[in-house]
C-alpha positions in Angstrom: 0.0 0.0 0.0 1.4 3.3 -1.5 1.6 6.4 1.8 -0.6 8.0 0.5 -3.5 5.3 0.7 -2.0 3.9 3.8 -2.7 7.5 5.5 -5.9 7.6 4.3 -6.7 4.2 5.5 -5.9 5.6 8.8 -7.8 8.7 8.5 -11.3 6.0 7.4 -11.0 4.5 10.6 -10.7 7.9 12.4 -13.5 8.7 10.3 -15.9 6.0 11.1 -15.2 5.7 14.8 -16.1 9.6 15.3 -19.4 9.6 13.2 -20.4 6.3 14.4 -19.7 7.2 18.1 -22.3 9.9 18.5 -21.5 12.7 20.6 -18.3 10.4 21.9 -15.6 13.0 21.2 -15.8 16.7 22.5 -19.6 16.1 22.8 -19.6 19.5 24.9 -18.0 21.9 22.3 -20.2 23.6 19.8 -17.9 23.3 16.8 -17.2 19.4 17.6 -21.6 19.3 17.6 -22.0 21.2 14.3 -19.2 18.6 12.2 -20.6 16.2 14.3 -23.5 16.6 12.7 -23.2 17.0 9.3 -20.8 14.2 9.4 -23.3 11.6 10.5 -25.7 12.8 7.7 -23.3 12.2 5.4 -22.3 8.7 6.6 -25.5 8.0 6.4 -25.6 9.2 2.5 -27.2 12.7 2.9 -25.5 15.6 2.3 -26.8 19.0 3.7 -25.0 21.3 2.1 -27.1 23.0 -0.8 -26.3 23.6 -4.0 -25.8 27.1 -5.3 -28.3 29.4 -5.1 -27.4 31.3 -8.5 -25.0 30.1 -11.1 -21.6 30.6 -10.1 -19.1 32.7 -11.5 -16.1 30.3 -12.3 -14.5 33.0 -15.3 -13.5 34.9 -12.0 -10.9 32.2 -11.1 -8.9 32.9 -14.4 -9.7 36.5 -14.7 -9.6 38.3 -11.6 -8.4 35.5 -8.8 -8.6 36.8 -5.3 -7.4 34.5 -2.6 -8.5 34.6 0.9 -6.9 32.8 3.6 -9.1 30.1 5.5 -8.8 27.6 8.6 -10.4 24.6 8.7 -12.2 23.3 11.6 -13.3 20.2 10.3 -14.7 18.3 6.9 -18.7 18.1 7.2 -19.1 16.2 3.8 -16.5 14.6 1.0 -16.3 18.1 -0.3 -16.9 20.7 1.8 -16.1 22.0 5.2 -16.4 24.7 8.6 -14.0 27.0 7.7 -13.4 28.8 11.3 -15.1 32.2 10.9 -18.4 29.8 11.2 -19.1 29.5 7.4 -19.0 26.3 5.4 -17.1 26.1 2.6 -18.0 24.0 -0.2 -15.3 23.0 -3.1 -17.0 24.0 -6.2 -15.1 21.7 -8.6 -15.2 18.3 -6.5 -18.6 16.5 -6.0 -18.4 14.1 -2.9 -19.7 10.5 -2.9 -22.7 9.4 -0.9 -23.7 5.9 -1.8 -23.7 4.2 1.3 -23.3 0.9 -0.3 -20.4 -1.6 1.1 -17.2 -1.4 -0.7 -13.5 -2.3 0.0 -10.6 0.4 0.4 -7.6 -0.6 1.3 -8.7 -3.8 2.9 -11.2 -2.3 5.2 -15.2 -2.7 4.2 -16.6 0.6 4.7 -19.1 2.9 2.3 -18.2 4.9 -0.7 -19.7 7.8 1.7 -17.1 7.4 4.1 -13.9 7.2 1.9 -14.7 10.2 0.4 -15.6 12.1 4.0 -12.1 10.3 5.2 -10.4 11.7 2.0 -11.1 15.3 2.4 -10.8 14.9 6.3 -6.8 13.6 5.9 -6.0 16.0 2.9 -7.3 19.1 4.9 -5.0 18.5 7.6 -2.4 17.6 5.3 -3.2 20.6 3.4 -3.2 22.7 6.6 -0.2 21.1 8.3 2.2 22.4 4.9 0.2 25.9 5.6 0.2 26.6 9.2 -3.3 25.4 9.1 -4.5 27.8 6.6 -5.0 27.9 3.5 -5.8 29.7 0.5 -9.2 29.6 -0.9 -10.9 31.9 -4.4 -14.7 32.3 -3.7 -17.2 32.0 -7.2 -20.3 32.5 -4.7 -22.2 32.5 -1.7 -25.9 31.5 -0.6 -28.1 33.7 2.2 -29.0 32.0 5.0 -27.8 30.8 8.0 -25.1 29.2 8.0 -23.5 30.5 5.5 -22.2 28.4 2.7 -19.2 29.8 0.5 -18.7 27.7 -2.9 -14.8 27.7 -3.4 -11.9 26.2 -5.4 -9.1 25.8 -2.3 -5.1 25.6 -2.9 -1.8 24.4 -1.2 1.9 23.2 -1.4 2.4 19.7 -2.7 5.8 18.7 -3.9 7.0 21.9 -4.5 3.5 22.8 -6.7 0.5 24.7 -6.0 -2.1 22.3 -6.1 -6.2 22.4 -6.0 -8.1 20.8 -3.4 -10.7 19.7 -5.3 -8.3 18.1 -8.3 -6.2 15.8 -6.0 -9.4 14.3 -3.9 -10.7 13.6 -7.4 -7.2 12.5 -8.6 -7.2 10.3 -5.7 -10.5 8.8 -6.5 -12.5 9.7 -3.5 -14.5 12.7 -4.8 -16.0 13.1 -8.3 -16.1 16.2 -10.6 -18.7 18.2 -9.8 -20.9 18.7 -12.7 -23.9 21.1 -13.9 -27.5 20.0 -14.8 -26.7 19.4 -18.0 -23.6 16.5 -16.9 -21.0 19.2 -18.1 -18.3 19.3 -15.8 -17.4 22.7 -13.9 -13.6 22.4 -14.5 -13.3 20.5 -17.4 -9.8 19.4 -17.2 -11.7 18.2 -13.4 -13.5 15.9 -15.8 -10.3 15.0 -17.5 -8.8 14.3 -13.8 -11.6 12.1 -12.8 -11.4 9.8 -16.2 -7.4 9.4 -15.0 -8.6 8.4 -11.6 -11.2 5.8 -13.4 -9.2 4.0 -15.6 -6.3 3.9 -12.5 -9.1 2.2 -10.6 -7.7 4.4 -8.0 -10.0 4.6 -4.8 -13.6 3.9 -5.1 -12.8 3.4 -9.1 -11.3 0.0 -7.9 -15.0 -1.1 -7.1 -16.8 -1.4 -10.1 -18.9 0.2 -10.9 -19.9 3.5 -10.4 -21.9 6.5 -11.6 -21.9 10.0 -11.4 -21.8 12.1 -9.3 -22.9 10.7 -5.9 -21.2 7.5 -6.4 -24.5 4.8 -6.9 -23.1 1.4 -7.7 -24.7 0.0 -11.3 -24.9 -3.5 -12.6 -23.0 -4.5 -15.7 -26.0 -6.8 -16.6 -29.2 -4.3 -16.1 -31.6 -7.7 -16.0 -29.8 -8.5 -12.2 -31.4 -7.7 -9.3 
């Protein structure tokens, strides 16, 4: 098992003890309640973060980027998270997974939910750690409401490269690219990233099969039960 999927590994069984356990760790701090929270949904194959309230403006990443330093408190799906002002922030290239159908990673059975909330758990404090636990973040858009959800593309050090967020949990085949209503991908080289991933079988590609974006498991023979 390559680090990388050996740290991630790790991080799943982090992942499943603290939103299996309830209220088990900090169950008396606010912040530890609110991930707590939207983490269980999410195991459980709901995610509760919306979708954008008006179409976002992705040209802005290419022609006027403005970056804005974040700290995450905590991953709340497979692509988004509390960033520590008390808004969540929600990757706008990377769709997270939430078929809560068995599968096998890394020689542990878990769900296809839970690798991808385990993936963006371990590369946000990866992420973090090569930052001083921030990092930077462009904002495309925002919906009203309480709380307040920021839709983002997210950046950091890797290897000597600047690196996107949502590219390497897709690259790493525990988030998909996040796509419009039509099935056009945001980012299309995203799209390009993901079909990489697919034919690697890396992550949940290496359980056949899968569909886009939340990660339902079809049949090969559509006659089977």
């Amino acid at each position: 098992m390559n680090p990388g999927a050996r740290r991630l590994a790790q991080n799943l069984f982090c992942t499943i003890a603290c939103a299996t356990s309830g209220v088990a760790l900090a169950a008396e701090d606010a912040v530890s309640r609110f991930v707590d929270y939207y983490q269980k949904a999410y195991a459980e194959g709901r995610d509760l973060i919306p979708a954008p309230q008006k179409p976002l403006d992705i040209s802005s990443i290419v022609e006027r980027l403005n970056l804005l330093s974040i700290t995450p408190e905590g991953a709340l799906s497979g692509s988004a998270f509390l960033d520590s002002d008390g808004t969540i922030v929600k990757l706008a290239g990377a769709q997270g997974c939430l078929s809560t159908e068995q599968v096998e990673f890394a020689g542990l059975q878990t769900t296809c939910s839970m690798v991808s909330l385990a993936g963006l758990t371990a590369e946000l404090s990866e992420a973090g750690t090569a930052a001083g636990n921030a990092f930077p973040c462009h904002f495309l858009g925002q919906n009203a409401g309480a709380p307040t959800v920021r839709f983002a593309e997210c950046f950091f050090m890797k290897d000597g490269e600047t690196q996107s967020l949502s590219q390497l949990l897709i690259s790493m085949g525990v988030a998909f690219a996040a796509r419009d209503r039509s099935g056009r991908a945001l980012f299309p080289e995203y799209a390009e990233t993901e079909e990489r991933a697919q034919n690697a079988k890396a992550g949940i590609w290496a359980n056949a099969h899968f569909t886009h974006p939340y990660g339902e498991r079809y049949r090969t023979n559509p006659s089977m039960n």
